[in-house]
C-alpha positions, 0 to 999 in steps of 0.5 A: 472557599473564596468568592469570585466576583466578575467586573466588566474588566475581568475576574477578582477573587476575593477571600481565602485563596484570593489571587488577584486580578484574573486575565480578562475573559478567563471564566471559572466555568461555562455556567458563569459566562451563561450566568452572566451573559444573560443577566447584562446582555454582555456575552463575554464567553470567548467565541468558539466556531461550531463545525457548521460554521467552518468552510468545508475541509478540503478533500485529501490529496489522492496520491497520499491515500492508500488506494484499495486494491478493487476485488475486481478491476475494470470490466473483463480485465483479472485485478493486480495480484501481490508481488508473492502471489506474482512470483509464486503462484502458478494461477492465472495470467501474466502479461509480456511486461510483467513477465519480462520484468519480473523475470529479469529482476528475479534472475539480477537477484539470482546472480548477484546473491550468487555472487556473493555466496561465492565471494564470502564463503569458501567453495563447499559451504557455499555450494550448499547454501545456493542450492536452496537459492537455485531451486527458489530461481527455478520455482520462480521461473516456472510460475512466471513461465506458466502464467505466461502461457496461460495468456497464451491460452496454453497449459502450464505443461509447455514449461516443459518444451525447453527440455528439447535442445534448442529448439525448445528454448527458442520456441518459450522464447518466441511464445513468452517473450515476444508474442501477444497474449489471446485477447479477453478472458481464456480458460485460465482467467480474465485478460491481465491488461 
């Protein structure tokens, strides 16, 4: 066991495991600064700042937060689904934008794993692997076709008039491509915007 003895220059140990002179202001235990402090009037103790003493922290900057999708967006308006959710469900509504963008990246992708199936496998394999592509493009297409017509506040069933030969391709495209969908909430949902 040793004997610590403090001076006002710092702290000698003195007996079995003395080390020599200490670094000044370096105390064995917060219980030998009160000590010691007290009896001198001298508070050596190295000053730590108490958190109410601290500036408060400035707030984080909003665009390194991650932003919690709301339950409910803004009054009357759906809140913004998920990009699985956008491409495969059928629920809902969908506004111009989101149909022509979604929709052209859906077919970019269509065509260029096409490609590439047909570049890298021979003819009859490749066949067989974009047949499952092609019906993942036409389930796409089709929720992407009825939400659009939900905004127009028509059935999903209008998917159906592109069967009828040109003439039903160019009225999907007049009424969910260019055409604005009903103002505020219709049967199938609140207003995308």
């Amino acid at each position: 066991m040793s004997i610590t003895t403090t001076t006002r220059f710092g702290r000698r140990s003195a007996g079995a495991a003395s080390r020599g002179p200490a670094t000044p202001g370096v105390w064995a235990s917060d219980e030998a600064a009160a000590a010691l402090g007290a009896a001198t009037g001298w508070n050596r103790t190295p000053v730590t700042p108490s958190l109410k003493s601290l500036p408060p922290a400035e707030p984080l900057a909003d665009e390194w937060l991650p932003s919690p999708r709301p339950a409910v967006a803004a009054a009357g308006t759906a809140p913004t689904p998920g990009l699985l959710a956008l491409l495969f469900s059928s629920q809902g509504r969908m506004r111009r934008r989101d149909y022509w963008l979604m929709g052209s990246l859906a077919l970019t992708i269509y065509i260029l794993s096409l490609v590439a199936l047909y570049v890298s496998l021979p003819l009859q394999p490749a066949l067989i692997v974009a047949l499952p592509i092609s019906l993942l493009y036409v389930r796409i297409r089709s929720c992407l076709g009825t939400k659009r017509w939900h905004d127009r506040d028509k059935s999903g069933a209008w998917n159906l008039i592109v069967m009828l030969p040109m003439f039903g391709s160019l009225w999907a495209f007049v009424e969910c491509g260019c055409l604005d969908g009903t103002p505020g909430p219709n049967r199938f949902g609140p207003s995308p915007k």
